[in-house]
VMD Tcl script that draws the C-alpha trace (Angstrom):
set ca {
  {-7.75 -4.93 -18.96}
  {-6.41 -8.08 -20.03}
  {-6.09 -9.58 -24.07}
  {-8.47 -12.21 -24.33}
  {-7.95 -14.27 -27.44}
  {-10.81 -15.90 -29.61}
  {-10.89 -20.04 -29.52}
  {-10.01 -21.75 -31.60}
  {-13.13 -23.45 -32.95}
  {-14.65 -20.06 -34.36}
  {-15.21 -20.11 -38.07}
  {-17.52 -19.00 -40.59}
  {-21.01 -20.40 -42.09}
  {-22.24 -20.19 -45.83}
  {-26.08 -20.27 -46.29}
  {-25.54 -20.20 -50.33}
  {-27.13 -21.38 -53.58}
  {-30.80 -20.22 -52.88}
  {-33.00 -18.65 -54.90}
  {-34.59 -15.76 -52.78}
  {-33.23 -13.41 -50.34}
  {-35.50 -14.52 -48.01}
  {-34.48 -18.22 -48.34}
  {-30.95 -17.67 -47.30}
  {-31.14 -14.90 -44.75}
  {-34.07 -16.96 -42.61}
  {-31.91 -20.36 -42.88}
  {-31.87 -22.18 -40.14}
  {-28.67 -24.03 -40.85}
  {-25.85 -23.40 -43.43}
  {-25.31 -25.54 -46.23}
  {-21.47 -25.25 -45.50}
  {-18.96 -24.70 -42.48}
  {-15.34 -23.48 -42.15}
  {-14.38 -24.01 -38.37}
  {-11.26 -24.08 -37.06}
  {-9.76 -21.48 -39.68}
  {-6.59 -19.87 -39.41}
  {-8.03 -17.16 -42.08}
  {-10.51 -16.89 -45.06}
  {-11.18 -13.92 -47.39}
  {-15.26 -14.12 -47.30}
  {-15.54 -14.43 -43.60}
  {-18.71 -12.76 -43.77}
  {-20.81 -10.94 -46.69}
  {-23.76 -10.98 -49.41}
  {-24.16 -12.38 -52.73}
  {-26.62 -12.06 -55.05}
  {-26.07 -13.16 -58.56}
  {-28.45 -13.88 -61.43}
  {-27.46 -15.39 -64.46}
  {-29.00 -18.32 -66.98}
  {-30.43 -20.20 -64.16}
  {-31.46 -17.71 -62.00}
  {-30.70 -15.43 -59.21}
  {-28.69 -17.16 -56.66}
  {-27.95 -15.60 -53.08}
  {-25.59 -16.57 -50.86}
  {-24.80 -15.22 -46.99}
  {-21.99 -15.46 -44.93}
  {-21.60 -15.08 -41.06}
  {-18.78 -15.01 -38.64}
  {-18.44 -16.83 -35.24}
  {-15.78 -16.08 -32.19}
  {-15.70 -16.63 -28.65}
  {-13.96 -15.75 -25.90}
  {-13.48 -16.74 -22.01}
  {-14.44 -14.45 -19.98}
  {-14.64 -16.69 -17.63}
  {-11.52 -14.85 -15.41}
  {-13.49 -11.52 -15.80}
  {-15.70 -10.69 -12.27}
  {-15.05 -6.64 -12.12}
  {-16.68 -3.94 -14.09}
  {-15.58 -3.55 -17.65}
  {-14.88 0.49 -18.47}
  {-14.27 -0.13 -22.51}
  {-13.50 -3.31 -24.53}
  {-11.50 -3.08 -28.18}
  {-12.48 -6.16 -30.66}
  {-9.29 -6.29 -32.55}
  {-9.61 -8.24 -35.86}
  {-6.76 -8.61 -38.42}
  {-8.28 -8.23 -41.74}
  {-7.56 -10.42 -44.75}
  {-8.04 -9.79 -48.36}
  {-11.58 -8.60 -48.78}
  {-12.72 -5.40 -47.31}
  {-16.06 -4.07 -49.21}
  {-18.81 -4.94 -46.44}
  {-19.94 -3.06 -43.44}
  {-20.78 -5.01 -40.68}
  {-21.92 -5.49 -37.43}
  {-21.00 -7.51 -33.96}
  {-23.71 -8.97 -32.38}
  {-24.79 -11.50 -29.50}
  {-24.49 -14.98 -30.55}
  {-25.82 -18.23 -28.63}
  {-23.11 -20.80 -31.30}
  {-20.87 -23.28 -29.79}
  {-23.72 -24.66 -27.13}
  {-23.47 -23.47 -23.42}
  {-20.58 -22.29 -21.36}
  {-17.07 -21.93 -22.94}
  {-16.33 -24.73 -26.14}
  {-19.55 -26.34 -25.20}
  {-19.18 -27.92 -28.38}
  {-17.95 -26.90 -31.84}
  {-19.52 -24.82 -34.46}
  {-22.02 -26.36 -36.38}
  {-24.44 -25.24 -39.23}
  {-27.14 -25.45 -37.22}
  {-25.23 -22.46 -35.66}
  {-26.48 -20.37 -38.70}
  {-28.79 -18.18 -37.26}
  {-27.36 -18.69 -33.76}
  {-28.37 -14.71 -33.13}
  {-29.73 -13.74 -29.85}
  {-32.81 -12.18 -31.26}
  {-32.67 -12.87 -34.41}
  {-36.05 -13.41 -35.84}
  {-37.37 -14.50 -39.90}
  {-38.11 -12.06 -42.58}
  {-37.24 -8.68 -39.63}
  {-34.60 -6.26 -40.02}
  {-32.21 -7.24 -37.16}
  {-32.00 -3.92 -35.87}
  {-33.94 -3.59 -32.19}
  {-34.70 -7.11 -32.20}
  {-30.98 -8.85 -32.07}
  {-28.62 -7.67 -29.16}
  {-25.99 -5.39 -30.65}
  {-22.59 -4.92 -29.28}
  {-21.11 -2.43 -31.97}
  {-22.43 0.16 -34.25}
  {-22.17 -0.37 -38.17}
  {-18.39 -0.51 -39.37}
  {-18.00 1.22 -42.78}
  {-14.39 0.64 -43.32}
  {-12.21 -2.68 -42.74}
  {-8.86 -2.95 -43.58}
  {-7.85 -5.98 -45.15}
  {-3.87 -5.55 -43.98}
  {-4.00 -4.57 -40.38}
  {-5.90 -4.45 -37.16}
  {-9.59 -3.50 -36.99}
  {-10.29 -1.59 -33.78}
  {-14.01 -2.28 -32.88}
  {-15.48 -0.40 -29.94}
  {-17.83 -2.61 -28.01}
  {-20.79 -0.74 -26.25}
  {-21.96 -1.01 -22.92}
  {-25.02 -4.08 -23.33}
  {-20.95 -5.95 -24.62}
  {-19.28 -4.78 -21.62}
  {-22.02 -6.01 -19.12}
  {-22.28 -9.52 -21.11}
  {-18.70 -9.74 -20.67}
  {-18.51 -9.36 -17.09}
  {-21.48 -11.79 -16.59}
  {-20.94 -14.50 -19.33}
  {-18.09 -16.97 -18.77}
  {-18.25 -17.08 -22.50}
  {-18.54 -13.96 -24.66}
  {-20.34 -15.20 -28.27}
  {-20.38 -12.55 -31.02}
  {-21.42 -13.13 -34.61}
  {-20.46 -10.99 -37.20}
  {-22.64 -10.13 -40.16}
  {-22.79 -8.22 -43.43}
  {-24.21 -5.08 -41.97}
  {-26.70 -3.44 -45.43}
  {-28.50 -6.51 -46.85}
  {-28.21 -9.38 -43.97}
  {-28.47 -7.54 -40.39}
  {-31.22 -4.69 -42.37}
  {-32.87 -7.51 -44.48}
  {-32.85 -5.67 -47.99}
  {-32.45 -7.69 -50.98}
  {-30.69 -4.88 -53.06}
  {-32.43 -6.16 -56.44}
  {-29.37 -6.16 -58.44}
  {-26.11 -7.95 -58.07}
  {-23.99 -7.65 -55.65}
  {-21.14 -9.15 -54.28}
  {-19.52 -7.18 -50.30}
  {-17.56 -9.48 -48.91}
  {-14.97 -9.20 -45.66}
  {-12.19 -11.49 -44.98}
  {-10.32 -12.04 -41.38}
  {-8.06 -14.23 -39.54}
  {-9.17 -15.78 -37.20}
}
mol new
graphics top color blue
foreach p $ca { graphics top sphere $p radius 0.5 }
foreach p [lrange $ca 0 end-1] q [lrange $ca 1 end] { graphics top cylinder $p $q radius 0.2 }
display resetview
C-alpha cells in the first residue's frame, strides 16, 4: 500500500476557558485555531483547573486528512503513523471527522470544525454513537513514530472517500464524557 501524507491545512482546535465540563465538550465552535502547524505540544487533551475564580476547562482536538482519492482497491490493513512531540500523558482515540467541508481541501479548518465528529452528539459518551477507526491508545511517545492500527469501518472509508477525515481526541474525559471532578491536566503533542 502506498504512504499517504496528511495536508497541510490540518491543525488543532481549543474549546477553553469555560466553566463546566459540559460547556466545552458540547461546543459547537472553538474559541481558538492552530491550522497549518508544523507541530504543537497540546495537539489534543483535557484541562480542568479550579482556582480563585473558578473551575475552568479547556478541550483540545486534532484534525488530518488525507487523499484517498488514488485509492479504488480493497484496503487489507492501514498504519496511522504520527510523530509525537513533547507531551505524551493522554489516551486517545481516531475517529471519523466531517472538518475541512466536502471532498479533499474543500476549505480550511475552521472553529466551527469543533465538533466536526461524525456522530458526535451533546452531553453522550462518544462511544457507539461516533464512527471509530481505532481502539483507545494508552501510550504515545513523544520522540518517535506512533503506529496506530486502523480497523476495518477505516479501511472501507478509505477505499470509498476521496478524502479520509479523522479527528483525534483525548480518549477518558472528552470521547467518554466524564468530568473527572478534580484537576487534571493529559495532554498529547504531534507534528503534523
Amino acid at each position: 500500500m502506498p504512504t499517504i501524507t496528511a495536508s497541510t491545512n490540518g491543525g488543532y482546535i481549543i474549546a477553553n476557558n469555560h466553566s463546566s465540563h459540559a460547556n466545552a465538550r458540547n461546543a459547537d465552535t472553538g474559541n481558538t485555531i492552530v491550522a497549518n502547524a508544523s507541530r504543537a505540544q497540546n495537539s489534543f487533551g483535557y484541562v480542568r483547573s479550579a482556582g480563585r475564580s473558578g473551575t475552568a476547562y479547556a478541550i483540545y482536538r486534532s484534525f488530518l486528512q488525507f487523499d484517498t482519492s488514488g485509492i479504488t482497491g480493497t484496503v487489507s490493513s492501514a498504519t496511522l503513523k504520527i510523530y509525537g512531540y513533547v507531551n505524551g500523558t493522554a489516551d486517545l482515540k481516531i475517529v471519523k471527522s466531517t472538518a475541512f467541508g466536502s471532498g479533499y481541501e474543500g476549505s480550511s479548518l475552521s472553529t466551527a470544525d469543533f465538533d466536526a465528529i461524525t456522530g458526535f452528539t451533546d452531553d453522550q459518551d462518544m462511544n457507539g454513537n461516533v464512527t471509530d477507526y481505532s481502539s483507545e491508545i494508552t501510550t504515545w511517545s513523544t520522540s518517535g513514530y506512533n503506529d496506530i492500527t486502523l480497523n476495518s469501518t477505516a479501511l472501507t472509508d478509505i477505499k470509498n472517500d476521496n478524502a479520509f477525515k479523522i479527528a483525534i481526541v483525548e480518549h477518558d474525559q472528552d470521547y467518554k464524557n466524564v468530568d473527572p471532578g478534580i484537576n487534571a491536566t493529559v495532554m498529547g503533542g504531534m507534528y503534523f
